[in-house]
C-alpha positions in Angstrom: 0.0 0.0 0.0 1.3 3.6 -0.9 1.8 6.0 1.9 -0.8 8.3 0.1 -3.3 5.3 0.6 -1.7 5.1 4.2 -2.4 8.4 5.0 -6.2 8.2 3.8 -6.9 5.1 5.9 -7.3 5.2 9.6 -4.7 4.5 12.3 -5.0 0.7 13.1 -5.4 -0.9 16.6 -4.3 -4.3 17.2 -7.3 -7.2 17.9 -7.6 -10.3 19.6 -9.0 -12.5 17.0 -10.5 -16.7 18.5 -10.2 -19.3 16.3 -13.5 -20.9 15.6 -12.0 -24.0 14.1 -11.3 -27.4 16.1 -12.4 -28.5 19.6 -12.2 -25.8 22.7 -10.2 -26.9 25.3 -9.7 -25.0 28.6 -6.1 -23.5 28.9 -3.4 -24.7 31.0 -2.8 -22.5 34.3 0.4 -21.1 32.9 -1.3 -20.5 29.4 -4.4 -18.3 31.2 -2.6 -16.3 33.1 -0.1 -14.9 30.2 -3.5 -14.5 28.9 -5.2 -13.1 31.3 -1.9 -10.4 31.5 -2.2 -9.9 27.9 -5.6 -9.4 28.0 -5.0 -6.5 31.1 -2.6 -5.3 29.2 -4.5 -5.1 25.9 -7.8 -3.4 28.0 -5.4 -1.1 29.7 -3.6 0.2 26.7 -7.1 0.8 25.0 -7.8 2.9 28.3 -4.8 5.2 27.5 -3.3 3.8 31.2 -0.1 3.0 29.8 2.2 2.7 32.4 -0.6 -0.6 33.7 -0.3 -2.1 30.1 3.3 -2.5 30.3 3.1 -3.9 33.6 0.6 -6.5 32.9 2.8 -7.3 29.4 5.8 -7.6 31.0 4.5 -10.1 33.8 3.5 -12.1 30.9 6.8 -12.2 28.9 8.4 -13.8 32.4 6.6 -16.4 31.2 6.7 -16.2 27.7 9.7 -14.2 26.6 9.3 -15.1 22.6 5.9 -13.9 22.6 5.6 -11.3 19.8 2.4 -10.1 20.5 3.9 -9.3 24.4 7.0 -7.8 23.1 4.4 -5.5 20.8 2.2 -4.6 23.4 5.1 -4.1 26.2 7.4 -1.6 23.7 4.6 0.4 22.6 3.2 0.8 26.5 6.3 1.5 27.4 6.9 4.1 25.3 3.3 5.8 25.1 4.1 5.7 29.2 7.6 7.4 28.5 9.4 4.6 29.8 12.5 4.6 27.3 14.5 2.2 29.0 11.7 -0.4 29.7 10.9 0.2 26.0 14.1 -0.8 24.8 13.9 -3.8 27.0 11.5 -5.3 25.5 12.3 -4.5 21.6 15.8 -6.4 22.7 13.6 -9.3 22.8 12.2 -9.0 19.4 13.9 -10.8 16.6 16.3 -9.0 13.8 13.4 -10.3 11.2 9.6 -9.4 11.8 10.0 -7.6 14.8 7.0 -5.2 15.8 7.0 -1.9 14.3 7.4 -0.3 17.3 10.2 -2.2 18.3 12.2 -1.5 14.7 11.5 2.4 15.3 13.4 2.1 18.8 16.3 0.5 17.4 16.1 2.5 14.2 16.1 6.1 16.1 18.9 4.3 18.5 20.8 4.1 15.5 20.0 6.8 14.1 21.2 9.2 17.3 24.5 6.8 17.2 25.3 8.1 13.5 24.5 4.7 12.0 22.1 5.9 9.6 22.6 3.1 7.2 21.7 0.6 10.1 18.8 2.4 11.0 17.5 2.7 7.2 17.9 -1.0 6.8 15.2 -1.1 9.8 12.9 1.1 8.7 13.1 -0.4 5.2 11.7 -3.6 7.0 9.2 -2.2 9.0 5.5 -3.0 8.6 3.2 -1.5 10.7 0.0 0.3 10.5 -0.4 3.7 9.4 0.9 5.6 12.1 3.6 3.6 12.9 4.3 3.5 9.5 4.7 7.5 9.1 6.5 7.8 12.4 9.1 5.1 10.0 8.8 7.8 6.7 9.8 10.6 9.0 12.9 8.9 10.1 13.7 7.8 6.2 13.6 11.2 5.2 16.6 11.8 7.6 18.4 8.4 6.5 18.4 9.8 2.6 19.5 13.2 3.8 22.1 11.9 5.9 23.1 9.7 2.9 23.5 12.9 0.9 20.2 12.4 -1.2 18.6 15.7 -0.4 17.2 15.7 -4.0 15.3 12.3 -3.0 13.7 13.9 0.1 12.3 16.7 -1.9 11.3 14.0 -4.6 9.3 12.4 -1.8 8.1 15.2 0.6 6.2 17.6 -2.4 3.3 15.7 -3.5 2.7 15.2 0.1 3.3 19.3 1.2 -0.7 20.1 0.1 -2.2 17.2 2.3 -3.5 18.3 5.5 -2.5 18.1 8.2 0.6 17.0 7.6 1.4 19.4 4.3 3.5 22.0 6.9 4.7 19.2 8.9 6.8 18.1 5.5 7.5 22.0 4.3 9.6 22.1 7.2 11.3 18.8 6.8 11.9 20.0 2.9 13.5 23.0 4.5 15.1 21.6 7.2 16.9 19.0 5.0 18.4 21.2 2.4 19.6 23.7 4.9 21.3 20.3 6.6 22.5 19.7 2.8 23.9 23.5 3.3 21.6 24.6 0.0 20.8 27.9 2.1 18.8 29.9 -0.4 16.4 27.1 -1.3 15.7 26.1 2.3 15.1 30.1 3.4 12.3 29.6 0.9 11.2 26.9 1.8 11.2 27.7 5.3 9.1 31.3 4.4 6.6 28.6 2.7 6.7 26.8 6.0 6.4 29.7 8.3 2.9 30.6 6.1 1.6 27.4 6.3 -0.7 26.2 8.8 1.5 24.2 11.7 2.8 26.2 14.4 6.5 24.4 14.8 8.5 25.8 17.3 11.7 23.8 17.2 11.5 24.4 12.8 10.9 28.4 13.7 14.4 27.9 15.2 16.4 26.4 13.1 14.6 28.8 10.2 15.9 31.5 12.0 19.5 29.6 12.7 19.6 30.3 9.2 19.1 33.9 8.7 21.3 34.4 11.2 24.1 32.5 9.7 23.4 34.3 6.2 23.5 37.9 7.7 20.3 38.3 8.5 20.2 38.9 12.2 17.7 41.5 12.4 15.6 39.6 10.0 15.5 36.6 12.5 14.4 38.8 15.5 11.4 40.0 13.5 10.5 36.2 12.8 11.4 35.0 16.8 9.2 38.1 18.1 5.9 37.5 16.0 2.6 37.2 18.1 2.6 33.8 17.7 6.2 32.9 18.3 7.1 35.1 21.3 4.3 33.2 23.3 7.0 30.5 23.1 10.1 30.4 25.9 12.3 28.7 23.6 11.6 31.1 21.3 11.7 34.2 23.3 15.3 33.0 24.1 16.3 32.5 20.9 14.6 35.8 20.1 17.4 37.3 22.2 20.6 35.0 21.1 19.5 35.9 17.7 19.8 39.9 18.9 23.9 39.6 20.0 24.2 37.6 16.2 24.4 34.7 18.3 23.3 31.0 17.2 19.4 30.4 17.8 19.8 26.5 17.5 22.6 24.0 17.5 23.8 22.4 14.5 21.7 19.8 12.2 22.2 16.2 12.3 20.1 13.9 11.1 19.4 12.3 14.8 18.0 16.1 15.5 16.1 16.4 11.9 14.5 13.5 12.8 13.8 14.4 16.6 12.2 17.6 15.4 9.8 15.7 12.8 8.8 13.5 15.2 7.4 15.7 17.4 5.1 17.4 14.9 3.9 14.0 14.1 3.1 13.5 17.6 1.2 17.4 17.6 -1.3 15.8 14.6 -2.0 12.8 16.3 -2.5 14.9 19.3 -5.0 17.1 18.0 -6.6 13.7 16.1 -7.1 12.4 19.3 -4.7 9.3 19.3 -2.7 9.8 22.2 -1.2 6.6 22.4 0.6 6.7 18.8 1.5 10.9 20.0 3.1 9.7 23.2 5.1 6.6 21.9 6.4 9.5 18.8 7.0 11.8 21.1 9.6 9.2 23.1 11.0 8.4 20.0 12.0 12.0 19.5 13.4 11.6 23.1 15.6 9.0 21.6 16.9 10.9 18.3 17.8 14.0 20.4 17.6 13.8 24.2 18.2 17.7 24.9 14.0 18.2 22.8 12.3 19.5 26.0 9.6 20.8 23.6 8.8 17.0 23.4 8.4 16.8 27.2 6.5 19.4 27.7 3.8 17.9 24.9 4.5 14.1 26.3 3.5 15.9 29.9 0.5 17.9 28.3 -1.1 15.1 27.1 -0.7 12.7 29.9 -2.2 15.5 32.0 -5.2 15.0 29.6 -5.4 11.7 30.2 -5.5 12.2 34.2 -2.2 10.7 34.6 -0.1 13.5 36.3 2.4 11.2 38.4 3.4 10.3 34.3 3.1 13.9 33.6 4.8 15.1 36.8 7.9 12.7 35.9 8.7 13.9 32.3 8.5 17.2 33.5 11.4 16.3 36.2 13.8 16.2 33.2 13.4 19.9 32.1 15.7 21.8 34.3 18.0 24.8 33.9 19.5 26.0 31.8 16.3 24.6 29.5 14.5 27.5 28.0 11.2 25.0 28.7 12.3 24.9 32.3 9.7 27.5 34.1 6.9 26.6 32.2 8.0 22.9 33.3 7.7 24.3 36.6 4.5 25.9 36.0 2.6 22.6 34.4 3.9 20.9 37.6 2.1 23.6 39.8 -1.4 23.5 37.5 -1.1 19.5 38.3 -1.0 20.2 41.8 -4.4 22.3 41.6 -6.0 19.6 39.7 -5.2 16.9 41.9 -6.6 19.3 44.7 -3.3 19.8 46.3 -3.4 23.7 46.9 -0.9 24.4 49.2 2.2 21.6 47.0 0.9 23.9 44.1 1.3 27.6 45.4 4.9 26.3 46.8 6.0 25.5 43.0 4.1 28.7 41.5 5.5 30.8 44.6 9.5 29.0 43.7 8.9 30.0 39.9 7.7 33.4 40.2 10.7 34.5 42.3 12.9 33.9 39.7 11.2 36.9 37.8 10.0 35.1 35.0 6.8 37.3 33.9 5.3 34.0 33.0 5.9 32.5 36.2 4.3 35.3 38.1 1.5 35.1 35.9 0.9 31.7 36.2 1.0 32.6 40.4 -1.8 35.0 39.9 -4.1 32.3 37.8 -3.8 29.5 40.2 -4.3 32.4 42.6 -7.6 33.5 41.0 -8.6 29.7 40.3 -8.3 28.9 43.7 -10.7 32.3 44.4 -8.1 33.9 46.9 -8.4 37.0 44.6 -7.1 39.4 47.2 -3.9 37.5 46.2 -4.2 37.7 42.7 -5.4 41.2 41.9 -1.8 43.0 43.2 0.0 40.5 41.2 -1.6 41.0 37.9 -1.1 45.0 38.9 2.8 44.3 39.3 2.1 42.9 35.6 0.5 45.3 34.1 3.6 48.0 34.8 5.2 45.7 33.2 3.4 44.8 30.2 0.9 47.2 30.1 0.0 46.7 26.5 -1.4 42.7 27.2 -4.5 43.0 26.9 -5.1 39.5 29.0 -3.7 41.1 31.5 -6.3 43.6 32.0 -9.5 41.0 31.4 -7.6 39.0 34.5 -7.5 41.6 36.7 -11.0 42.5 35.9 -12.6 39.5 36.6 -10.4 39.4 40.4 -11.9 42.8 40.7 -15.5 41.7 40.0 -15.3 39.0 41.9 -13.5 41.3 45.0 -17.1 43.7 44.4 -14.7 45.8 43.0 -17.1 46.5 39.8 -16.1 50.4 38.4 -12.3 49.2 38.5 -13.2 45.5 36.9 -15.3 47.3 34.3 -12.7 49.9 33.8 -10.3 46.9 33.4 -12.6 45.2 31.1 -13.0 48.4 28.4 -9.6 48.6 28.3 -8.9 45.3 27.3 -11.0 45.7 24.3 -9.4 49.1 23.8 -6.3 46.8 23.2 -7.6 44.0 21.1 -11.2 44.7 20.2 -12.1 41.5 19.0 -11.8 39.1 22.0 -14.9 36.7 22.8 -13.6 36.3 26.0 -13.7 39.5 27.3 -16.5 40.8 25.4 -18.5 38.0 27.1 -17.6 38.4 30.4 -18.0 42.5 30.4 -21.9 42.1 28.4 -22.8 39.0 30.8 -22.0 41.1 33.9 -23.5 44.4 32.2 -26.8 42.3 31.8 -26.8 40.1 35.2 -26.5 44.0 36.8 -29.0 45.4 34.7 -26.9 47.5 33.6 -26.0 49.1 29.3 -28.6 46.3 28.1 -28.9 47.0 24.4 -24.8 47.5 24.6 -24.3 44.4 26.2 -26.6 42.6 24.1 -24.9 43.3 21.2 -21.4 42.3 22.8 -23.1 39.1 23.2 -24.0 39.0 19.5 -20.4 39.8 18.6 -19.0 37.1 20.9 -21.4 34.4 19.8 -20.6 35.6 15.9 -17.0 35.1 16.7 -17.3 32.3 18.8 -20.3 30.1 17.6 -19.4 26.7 19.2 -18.4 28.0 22.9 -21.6 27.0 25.1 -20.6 29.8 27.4 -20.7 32.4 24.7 -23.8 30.9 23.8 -25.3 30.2 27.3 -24.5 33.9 28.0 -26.6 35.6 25.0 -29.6 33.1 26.0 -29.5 34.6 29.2 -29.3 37.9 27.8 -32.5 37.5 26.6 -33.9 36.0 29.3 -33.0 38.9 31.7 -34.3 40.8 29.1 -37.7 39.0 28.8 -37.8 37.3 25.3 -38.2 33.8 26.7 -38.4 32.2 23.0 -35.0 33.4 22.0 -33.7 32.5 25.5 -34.4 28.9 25.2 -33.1 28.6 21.9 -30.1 29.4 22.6 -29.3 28.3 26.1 -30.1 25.1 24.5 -28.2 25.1 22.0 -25.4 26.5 25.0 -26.2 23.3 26.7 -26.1 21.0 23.9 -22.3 22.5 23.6 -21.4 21.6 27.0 -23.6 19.2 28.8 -21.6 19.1 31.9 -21.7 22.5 32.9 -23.9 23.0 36.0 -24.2 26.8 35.1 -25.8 26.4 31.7 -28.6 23.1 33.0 -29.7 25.7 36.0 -29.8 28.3 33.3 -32.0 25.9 31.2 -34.4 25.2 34.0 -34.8 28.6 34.6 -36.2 29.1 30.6 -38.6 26.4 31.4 -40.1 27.1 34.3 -41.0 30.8 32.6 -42.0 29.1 29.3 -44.6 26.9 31.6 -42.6 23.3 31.2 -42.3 22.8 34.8 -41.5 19.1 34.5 -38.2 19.4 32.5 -37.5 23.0 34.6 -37.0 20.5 37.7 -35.0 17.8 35.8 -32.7 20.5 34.6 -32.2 22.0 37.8 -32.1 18.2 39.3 -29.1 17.7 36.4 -27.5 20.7 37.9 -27.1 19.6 41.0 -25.5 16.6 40.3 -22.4 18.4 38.2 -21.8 19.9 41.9 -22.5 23.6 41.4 -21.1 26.3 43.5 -24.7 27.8 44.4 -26.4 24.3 45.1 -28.5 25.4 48.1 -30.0 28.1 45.7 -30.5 25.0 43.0 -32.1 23.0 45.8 -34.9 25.5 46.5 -36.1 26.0 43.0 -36.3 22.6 43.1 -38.5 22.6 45.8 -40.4 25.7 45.0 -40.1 27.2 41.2 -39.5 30.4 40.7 -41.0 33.4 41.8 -43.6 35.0 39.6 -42.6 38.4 37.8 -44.4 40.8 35.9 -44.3 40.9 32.4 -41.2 42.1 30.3 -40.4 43.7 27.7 -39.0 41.5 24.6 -35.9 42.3 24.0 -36.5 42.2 20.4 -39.3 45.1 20.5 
């Protein structure tokens, strides 16, 4: 099968497949158990819980060393769990012929970082795997041919490819990356502009593009491309941003061990945002094994794994980023947001607190948040001050000390704060929702607020809070018919949010369905809201009747 078919056809997952054929026979005791492990395993892989999968495979290979479908399931845990040593463990067991894909990737990128890039090629050109696994293999190729000086081949392969999405800027950069390996600057430059315009946000690629114009002259030229809005949210960035400044180096040198590392991890971004973590996290490792100093790969690997609700695996890779790491304070700052998830306040503030004294704007930004998300917004509000001197053109800045104001009673300051924001970037959902749902809940600038609500929603159709906020707009406002139709659409946006179900009984209790008004507020109630008691007793009661408004549409 082509890769072009490959890439049309959905990622694979391995099955268990009984034969029907013969007479059953119950297994020995030995035989169920490495079953019953495998089985475990199997389940707990499907279940994203990595780091059990590999346990439960590699009880079973005590047992059964020779196993291939063990050795499979035990190297690609292992890795999705970031676990490279247990990873290579078990691909040691696989043979030189047929060994899992996974397994041939390991060795392949071992070889690879050890400059054996004719041994590793001679891997990947055996490897058979599904389609995933069998990209992660075509990334690696690419840096096989260039480090076999066949730069031509790679841009033979890569451009029929460059228009598919969403891999097309994935392989722009490695185009560009390649020939400025193969020292062909003027032809990667463009192709890294072409990259650079395209649609994937590639920070490690950003550097090495601008690793070029430095080397070509180009210093100044390189500053403008490290301090875009998009790229000077990045600390790697940012730092290269200022080596790039003195006319210093913004990356170290290519080698195909790094060309590779770097592809690798925009692999693993797509999968990410296609929602197959486990074939993201096992890339990402990889990358880890091309070119051990890619904390950009950590910090994804930890993202993810925070996704999945496994922060001790999160909390772990994060370990690894330490000074003089570019990555290393917002390392420190994931590791503080983990703490507040797993409801450990005061391990959380200690981190935030640590970071923040180090001066890092970002660190003491990230204080304030968990600050504000923990609602000690006496806390918060001085810090996001001390920010503002700072910065005061951030407009996120202002919107965050706006809403600790609010929330403080503080409303002529938060609404001062909230103005200026939009005088700053007039376009933002976010704030235009917060400042025209506050205007409305106070009673306050109704037509003005509705119409920020209008905006927002226009700009921001498939946010249930956006949506949830215009509904009730119009239900402060009277119009019950345009209330419910949007607070349910709000709701069909984000069914777990207790706000938007007590908003929704609220619409049907004043359009007379009084049965489903109780259910909704009954749903409420069991996603824990913050003013249950108040829940409770429309439950019990209704609402109170009001006197007729006006529409808001008269």
């Amino acid at each position: 099968m082509t890769l072009l078919k490959r890439l049309a056809a959905s990622v694979s997952v391995l099955s268990l497949a009984a034969c029907a054929t013969g007479t059953w026979s119950p297994p020995a005791p030995r035989e169920a158990e490495t079953y019953a492990d495998h089985l475990v395993g199997r389940v707990a892989n499907l279940r994203q819980d990595h780091a059990a999968a590999a346990d439960r495979y590699f009880q079973a290979l005590q047992r059964e060393p020779n196993n291939a479908a063990l050795i499979e399931g035990a190297v690609t845990a292992s890795l999705a769990s970031g676990n490279l040593d247990r990873a290579r463990q078990a691909a040691r067991m696989a043979p030189r012929q047929g060994a899992p894909a996974y397994a041939q990737l390991l060795r392949a990128a071992d070889d690879l970082a050890r400059g054996r890039a004719r041994v590793a090629g001679d891997d990947l050109n055996a490897l058979e795997g599904n389609a995933a696994e069998e990209l992660v293999g075509r990334m690696m190729q690419v840096w096989v041919q260039a480090g076999d000086d066949n730069v031509d081949g790679v841009i033979a392969d890569l451009t029929p490819l460059a228009s598919i999405r969403p891999y097309g800027g994935l392989f722009t950069y490695q185009q560009a990356m390649a020939l400025d390996f193969a020292g062909r600057n003027a032809e990667a430059l463009e192709a890294y502009t072409e990259a650079a315009n395209g649609p994937m946000f590639l920070p490690p690629g950003v550097e090495h593009h601008a690793d070029l114009l430095v080397r070509s002259g180009s210093a100044q030229q390189a500053v403008a491309l490290l301090q875009s809005e998009q790229n000077r949210a990045n600390p790697a960035l940012t730092a290269a941003a200022q080596r790039a400044a003195s006319n210093e180096r913004t990356a170290s040198a290519l080698t195909p061990a790094r060309g590779a590392a770097v592809a690798l991890y925009g692999l693993a971004a797509i999968y990410d945002q296609e929602g197959d973590a486990t074939n993201a996290l096992a890339t990402l490792s990889l990358s880890l094994a091309l070119d051990p100093q890619l904390d950009a790969s950590r910090i994804m690997f930890a993202q993810i794994q925070g996704k999945l609700d496994h922060p001790d695996l999160a909390r772990s890779m994060l370990s690894h980023v330490t000074p003089p790491s570019p990555y290393a304070a917002s390392a420190r700052m994931m590791e503080a947001w983990l703490y507040v998830d797993a409801d450990r306040p005061d391990e959380a503030l200690a981190i935030a607190r640590a970071a923040a004294e180090s001066g890092d704007l970002r660190a003491k930004r990230t204080l304030a948040d968990i600050y504000r998300n923990l609602r000690r917004y006496d806390d918060a509000e001085p810090i996001y001050s001390q920010l503002i001197e700072a910065q005061p053109t951030e407009w996120r800045l202002f919107f965050a000390r706006g809403a600790a104001r609010e929330r403080l009673g503080r409303w002529p300051e938060a609404e001062a704060d909230f103005r200026h924001a939009l005088e700053l970037s007039p376009e933002q959902p976010d704030v235009m929702n917060y400042l025209g749902y506050t205007w409305i809940d106070r009673g306050e600038h109704m037509q003005e607020g509705l119409a920020m609500l209008q905006r927002a929603a226009a700009l921001r159709p498939m946010s249930g809070a956006i949506i949830d906020s215009l509904g009730w707009a119009y239900f402060r406002m009277g119009d019950y018919p345009q209330a419910l139709t949007y607070i349910e659409r709000a709701v069909e946006l984000e069914p777990a949010d207790a706000v938007l179900n007590d908003h929704l009984g609220d619409v049907y209790w004043r359009v007379g369905r009084r049965i489903e008004a109780r259910f909704q507020w009954q749903r409420a109630l069991s996603l824990e809201p913050e003013s249950a008691e108040a829940i409770q007793a429309k439950v019990e009661n209704g609402l109170p009747d009001v006197p007729p408004s006006q529409s808001a549409t008269r």
